[in-house]
C-alpha positions as CSV (number, residue, x, y, z in Angstrom):
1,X,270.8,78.5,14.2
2,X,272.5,80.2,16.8
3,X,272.9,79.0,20.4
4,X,271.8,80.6,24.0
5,X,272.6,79.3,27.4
6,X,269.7,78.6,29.5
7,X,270.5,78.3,33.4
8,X,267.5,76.9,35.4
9,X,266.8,75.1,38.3
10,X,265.0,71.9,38.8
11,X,264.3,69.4,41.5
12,X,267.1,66.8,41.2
13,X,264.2,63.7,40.4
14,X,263.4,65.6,37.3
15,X,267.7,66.2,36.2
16,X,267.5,62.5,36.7
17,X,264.9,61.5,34.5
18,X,266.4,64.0,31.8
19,X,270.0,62.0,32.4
20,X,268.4,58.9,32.1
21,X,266.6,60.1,28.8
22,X,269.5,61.6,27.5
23,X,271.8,58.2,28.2
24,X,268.8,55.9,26.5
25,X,269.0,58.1,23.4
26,X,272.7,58.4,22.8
27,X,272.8,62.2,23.6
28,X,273.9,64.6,26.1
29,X,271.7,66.8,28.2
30,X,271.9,69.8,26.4
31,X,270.4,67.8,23.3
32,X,268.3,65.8,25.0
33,X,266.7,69.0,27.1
34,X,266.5,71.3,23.7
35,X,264.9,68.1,21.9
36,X,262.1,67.8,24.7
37,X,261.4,71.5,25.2
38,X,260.5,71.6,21.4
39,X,258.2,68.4,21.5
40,X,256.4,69.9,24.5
41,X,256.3,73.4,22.6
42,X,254.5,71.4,19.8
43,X,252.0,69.6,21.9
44,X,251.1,72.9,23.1
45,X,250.2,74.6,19.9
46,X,248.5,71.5,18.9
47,X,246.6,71.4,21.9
48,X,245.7,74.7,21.3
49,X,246.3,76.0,24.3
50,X,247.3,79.7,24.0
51,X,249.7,81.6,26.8
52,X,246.7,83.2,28.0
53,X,245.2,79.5,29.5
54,X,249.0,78.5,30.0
55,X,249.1,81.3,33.1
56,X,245.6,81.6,34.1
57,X,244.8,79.6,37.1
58,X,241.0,79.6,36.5
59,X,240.6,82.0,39.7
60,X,238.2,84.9,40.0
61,X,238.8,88.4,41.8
62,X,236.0,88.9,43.8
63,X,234.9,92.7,43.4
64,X,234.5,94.4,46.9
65,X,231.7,96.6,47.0
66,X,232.0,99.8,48.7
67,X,231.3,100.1,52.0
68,X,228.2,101.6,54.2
69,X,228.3,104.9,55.9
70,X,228.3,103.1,58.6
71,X,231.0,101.4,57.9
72,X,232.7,104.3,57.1
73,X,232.3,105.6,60.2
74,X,233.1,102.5,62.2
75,X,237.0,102.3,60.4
76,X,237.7,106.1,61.2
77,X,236.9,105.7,64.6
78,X,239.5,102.7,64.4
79,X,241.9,105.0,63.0
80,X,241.4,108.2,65.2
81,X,242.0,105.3,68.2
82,X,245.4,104.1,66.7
83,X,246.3,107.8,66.8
């Protein structure tokens, strides 16, 4: 298996908690980080849960409709006054 370096930045309660975790189990952070990132990898794909739901944020685009004549008319007179 060959190794990558992963940079990232994280609030410093959360580097804490993953000292703390490391320390308990007997291993150093990098361990201790790779070791967690695969369990929650796992629970992912046994929950199912594609990429797809993992970035959605269950929000709608609302579709504008297009505009009136009228309303046409009303922003190019805005426009011509900007001028």
């Amino acid at each position: 298996m060959s190794t990558a370096v992963l940079n990232v930045k994280i609030d410093e309660a959360l580097k804490e908690k993953l000292r703390h975790y490391a320390e308990v189990h007997n291993e150093n952070l990098s361990i201790a980080t790779e070791k967690l990132l695969l369990i929650a990898f796992s629970a992912v794909e046994e929950a199912g849960v594609s990429a797809e739901d993992i970035d959605s944020q269950h929000t709608e685009e609302s579709v504008i409709e297009a505009l009136t004549p009228k309303e046409i008319k009303a922003l190019r007179r805005l426009l011509k006054k900007k001028k």
